[in-house]
C-alpha positions as CSV (number, residue, x, y, z in Angstrom):
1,X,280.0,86.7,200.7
2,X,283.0,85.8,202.9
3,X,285.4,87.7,204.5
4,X,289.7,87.4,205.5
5,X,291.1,89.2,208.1
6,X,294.2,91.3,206.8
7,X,297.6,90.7,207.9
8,X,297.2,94.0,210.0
9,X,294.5,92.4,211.2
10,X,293.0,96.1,211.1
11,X,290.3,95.0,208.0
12,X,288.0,92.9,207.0
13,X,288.4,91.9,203.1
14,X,285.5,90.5,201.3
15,X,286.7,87.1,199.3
16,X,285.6,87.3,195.5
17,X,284.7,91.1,195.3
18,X,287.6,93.3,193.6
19,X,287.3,97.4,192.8
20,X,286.7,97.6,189.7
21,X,288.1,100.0,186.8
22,X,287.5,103.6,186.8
23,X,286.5,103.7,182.9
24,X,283.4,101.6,184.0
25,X,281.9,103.6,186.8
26,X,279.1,104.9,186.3
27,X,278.5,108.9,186.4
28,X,276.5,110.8,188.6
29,X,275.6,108.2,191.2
30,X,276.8,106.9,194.4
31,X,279.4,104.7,194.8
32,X,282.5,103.7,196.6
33,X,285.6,105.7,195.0
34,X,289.2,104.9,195.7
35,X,291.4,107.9,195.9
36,X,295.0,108.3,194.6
37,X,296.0,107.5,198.3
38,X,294.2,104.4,198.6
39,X,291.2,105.4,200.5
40,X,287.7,104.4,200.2
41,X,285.2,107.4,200.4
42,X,281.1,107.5,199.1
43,X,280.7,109.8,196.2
44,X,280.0,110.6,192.8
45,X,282.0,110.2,189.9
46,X,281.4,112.8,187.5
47,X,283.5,111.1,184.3
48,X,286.9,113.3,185.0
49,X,288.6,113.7,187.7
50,X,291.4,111.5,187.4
51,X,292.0,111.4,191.1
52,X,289.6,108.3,191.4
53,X,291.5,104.9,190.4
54,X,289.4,102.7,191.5
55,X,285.1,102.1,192.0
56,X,283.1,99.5,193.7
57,X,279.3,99.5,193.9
58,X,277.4,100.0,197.5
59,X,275.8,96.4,198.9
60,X,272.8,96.0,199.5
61,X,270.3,95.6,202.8
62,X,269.8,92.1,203.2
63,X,265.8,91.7,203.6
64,X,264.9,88.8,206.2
């Protein structure tokens, strides 16, 4: 995976890897939620809460 500097140059942005739609996160596990604000948190979406607009999936460990 790559990765941009913003403009802000305050973040690094991973080329090729969007959040995805809230109606296909999965419930009751963890994930990467995007509040109404527009911050990332780790959590669990339990299928409601419409405050979520956005879900990514955790990376994994890279095993050498």
């Amino acid at each position: 995976m790559t990765h941009t500097i913003n403009t802000t140059e305050a973040t690094a942005v991973a080329e090729g890897y969007y959040l995805q739609p809230m109606d296909t996160c999965p419930v009751n596990v963890k994930v990467q939620l995007q509040g109404a604000g527009g911050v990332l948190v780790y959590g669990q979406y339990d299928g409601r809460n419409k405050f979520w607009k956005a879900w990514a999936p955790l990376p994994r460990e890279r095993k050498e």
